[in-house]
MDAnalysis code that builds the backbone (N, CA, C; Angstrom):
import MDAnalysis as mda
import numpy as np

u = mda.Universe.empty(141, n_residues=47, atom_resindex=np.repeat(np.arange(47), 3), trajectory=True)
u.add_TopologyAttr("name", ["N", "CA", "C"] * 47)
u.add_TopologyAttr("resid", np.arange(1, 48))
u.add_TopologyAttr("resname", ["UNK", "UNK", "UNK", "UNK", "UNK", "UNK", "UNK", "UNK", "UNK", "UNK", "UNK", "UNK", "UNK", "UNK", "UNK", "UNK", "UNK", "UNK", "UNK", "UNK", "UNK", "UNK", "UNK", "UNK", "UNK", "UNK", "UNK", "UNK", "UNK", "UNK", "UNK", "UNK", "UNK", "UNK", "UNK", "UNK", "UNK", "UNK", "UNK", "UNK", "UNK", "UNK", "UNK", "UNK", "UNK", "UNK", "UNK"])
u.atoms.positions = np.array([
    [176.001, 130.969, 84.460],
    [176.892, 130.355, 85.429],
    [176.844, 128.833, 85.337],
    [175.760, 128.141, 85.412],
    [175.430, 126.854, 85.093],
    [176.071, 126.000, 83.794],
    [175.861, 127.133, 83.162],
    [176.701, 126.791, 81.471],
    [177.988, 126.669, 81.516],
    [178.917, 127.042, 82.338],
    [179.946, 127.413, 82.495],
    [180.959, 126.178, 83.506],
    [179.888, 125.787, 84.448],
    [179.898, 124.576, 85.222],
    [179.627, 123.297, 84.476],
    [178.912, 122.961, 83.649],
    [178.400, 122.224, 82.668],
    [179.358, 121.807, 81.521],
    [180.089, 123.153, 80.977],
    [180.891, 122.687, 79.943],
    [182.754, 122.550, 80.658],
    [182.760, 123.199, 81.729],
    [184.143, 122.854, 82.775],
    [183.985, 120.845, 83.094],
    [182.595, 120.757, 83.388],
    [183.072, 119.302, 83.484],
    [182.889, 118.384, 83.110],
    [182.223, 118.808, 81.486],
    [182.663, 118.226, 80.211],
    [183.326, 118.039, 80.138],
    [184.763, 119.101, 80.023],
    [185.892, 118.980, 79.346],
    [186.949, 118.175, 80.196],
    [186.747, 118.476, 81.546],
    [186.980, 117.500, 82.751],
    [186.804, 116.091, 82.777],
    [186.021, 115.970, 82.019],
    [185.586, 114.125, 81.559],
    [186.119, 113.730, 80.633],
    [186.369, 114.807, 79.593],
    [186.965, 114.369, 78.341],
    [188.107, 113.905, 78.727],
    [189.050, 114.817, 79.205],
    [190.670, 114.608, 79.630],
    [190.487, 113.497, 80.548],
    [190.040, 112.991, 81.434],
    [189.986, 111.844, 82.091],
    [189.748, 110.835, 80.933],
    [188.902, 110.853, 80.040],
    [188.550, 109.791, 79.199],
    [189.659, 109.442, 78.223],
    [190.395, 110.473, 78.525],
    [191.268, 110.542, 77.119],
    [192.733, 109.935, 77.612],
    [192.745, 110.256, 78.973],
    [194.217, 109.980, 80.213],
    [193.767, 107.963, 80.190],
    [192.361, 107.946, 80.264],
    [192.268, 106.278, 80.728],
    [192.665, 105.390, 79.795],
    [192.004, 106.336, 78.452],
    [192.437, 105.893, 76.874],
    [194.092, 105.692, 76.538],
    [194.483, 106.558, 77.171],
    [196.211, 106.275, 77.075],
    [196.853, 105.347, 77.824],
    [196.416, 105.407, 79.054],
    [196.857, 103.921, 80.083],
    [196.554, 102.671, 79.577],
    [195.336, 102.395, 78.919],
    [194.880, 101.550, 78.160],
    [195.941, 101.345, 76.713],
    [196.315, 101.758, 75.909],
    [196.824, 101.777, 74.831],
    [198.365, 101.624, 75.502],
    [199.212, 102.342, 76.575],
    [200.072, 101.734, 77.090],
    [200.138, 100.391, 77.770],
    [199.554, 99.877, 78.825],
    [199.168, 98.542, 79.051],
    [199.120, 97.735, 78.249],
    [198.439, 97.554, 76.687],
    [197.979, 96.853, 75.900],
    [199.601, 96.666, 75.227],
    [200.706, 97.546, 74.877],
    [201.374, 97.552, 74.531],
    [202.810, 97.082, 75.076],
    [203.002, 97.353, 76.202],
    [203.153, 96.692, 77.234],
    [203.430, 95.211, 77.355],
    [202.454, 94.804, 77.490],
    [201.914, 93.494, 78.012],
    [201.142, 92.946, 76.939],
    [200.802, 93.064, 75.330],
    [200.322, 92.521, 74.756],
    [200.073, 91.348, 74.292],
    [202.157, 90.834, 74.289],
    [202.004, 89.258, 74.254],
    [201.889, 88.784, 75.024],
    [202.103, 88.761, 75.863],
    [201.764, 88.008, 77.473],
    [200.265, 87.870, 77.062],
    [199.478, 88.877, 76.891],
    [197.992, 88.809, 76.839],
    [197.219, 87.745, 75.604],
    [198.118, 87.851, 74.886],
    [197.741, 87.216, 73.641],
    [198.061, 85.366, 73.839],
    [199.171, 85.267, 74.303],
    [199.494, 84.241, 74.491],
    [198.754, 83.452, 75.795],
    [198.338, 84.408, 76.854],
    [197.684, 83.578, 77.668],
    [196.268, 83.424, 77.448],
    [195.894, 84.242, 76.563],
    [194.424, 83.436, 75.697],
    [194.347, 82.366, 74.866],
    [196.115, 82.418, 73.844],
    [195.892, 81.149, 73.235],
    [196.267, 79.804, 74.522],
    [196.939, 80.024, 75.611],
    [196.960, 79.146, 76.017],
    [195.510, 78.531, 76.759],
    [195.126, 79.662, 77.173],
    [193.620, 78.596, 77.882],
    [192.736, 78.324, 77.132],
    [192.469, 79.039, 74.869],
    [191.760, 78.247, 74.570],
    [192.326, 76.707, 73.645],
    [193.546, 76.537, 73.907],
    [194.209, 75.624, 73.944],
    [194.144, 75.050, 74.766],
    [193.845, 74.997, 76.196],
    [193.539, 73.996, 76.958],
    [191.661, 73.468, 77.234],
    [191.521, 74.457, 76.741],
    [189.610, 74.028, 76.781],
    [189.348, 73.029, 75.361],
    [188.616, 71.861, 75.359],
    [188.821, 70.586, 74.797],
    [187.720, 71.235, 73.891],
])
C-alpha cells in the first residue's frame, strides 16, 4: 500500500515539475527580449 502511495506521488511531482518546466519555457519565450535587453541595459549602465 505504501508503495503505491510513494510511486502516485512521484509521478505527481513529476507532472508538476514538468507543468513548471513548460511555464518556464513559455515565459522565457514570451518575454525573452524584453529580458535580454533589460540585462544589457543595466550592465550597460553599471560603470
Amino acid at each position: 500500500m505504501f508503495q503505491r502511495a510513494r510511486g502516485a506521488a512521484l509521478t505527481e511531482y513529476a507532472l508538476i515539475l514538468v507543468f513548471v518546466f513548460l511555464i518556464v519555457i513559455a515565459v522565457v519565450a514570451a518575454y525573452g527580449n524584453f529580458i535580454g535587453n533589460l540585462f544589457s541595459r543595466v550592465t550597460n549602465a553599471v560603470p
